[in-house]
C-alpha positions in Angstrom: 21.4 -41.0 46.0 24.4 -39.0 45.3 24.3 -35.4 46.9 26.2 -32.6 47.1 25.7 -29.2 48.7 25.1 -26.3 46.2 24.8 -23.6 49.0 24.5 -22.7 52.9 23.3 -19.4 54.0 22.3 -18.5 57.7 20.0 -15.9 58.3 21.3 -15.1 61.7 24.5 -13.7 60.7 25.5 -10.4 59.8 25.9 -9.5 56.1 29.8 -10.8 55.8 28.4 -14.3 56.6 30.4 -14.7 60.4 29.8 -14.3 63.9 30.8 -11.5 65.6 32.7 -13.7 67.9 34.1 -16.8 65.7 34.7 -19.0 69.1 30.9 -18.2 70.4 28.7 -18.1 68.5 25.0 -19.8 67.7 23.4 -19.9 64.1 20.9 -21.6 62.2 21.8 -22.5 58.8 19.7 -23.6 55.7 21.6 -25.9 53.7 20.5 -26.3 49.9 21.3 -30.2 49.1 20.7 -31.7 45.2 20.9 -34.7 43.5 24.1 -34.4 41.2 23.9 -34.4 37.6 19.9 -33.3 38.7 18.3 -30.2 38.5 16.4 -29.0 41.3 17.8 -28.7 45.7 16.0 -29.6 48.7 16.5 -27.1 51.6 17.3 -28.4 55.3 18.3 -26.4 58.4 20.5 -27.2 61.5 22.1 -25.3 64.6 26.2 -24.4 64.6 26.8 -23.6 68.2 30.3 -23.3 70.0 31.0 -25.1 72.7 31.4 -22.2 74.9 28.0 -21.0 74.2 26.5 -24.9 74.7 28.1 -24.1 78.3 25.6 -21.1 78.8 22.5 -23.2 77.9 20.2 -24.3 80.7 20.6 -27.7 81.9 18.1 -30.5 81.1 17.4 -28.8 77.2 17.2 -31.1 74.4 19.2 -30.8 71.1 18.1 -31.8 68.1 19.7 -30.7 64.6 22.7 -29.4 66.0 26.6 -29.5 65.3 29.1 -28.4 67.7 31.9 -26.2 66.4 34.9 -25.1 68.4 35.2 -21.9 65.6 32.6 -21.6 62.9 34.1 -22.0 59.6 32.0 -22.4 56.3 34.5 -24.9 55.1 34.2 -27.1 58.5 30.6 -26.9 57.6 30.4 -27.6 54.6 32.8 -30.9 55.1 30.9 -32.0 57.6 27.8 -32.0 55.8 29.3 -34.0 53.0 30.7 -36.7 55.3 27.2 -37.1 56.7 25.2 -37.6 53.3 27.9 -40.0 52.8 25.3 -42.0 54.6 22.5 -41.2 52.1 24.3 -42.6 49.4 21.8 -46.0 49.0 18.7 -44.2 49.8 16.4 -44.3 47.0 14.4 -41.0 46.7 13.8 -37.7 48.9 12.1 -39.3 51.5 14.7 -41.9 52.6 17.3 -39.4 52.8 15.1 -36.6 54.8 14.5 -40.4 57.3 18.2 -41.0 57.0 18.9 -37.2 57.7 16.3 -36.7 60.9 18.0 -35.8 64.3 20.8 -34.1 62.0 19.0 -32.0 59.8 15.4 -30.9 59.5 13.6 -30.9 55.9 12.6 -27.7 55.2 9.2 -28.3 53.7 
């Protein structure tokens, strides 16, 4: 399948879309993926965490869904994402790409 990302939006930002503190921070972010040429997006979600706040986590905590940013930047994000459903790109429907995507993104049901 051939995806793109229409949209990313995190809930746990303030209204201008960044951290308060662009060097540590921790957001979840939805993430709006589609087939292109297709009508239609499926939504999955993930962590953006800065190193420096990784640092303050307890040890022993697993981390699923995660990606570890030394600033948060949209663009970073957004690049990053497209470099991972690179890996998509012979899955044949929704549900091989939400397997493929597991561990990196969770589907948003």
């Amino acid at each position: 399948m051939n995806l793109k990302v229409d949209s990313m939006h995190s809930p746990d930002l303030p209204e201008n879309g960044y951290p308060d503190d662009p060097f540590d921070f921790e957001a979840f972010v939805q993430a709006w993926l589609s087939e292109k040429g297709k009508p239609g997006a499926e939504v999955f979600g993930f962590v953006v965490v800065s190193p420096s706040r990784l640092a303050k986590y307890e040890s022993g905590r697993f981390i699923v869904n995660t990606l570890v940013l030394e600033e948060f930047d949209w663009t970073d994000i957004k690049t990053r994402l497209e470099k991972l459903l690179a890996h998509t790109a012979s899955a044949e429907d929704w549900d091989e790409v939400i397997d493929r995507l597991k561990g990196y993104l969770s589907y948003q049901h």
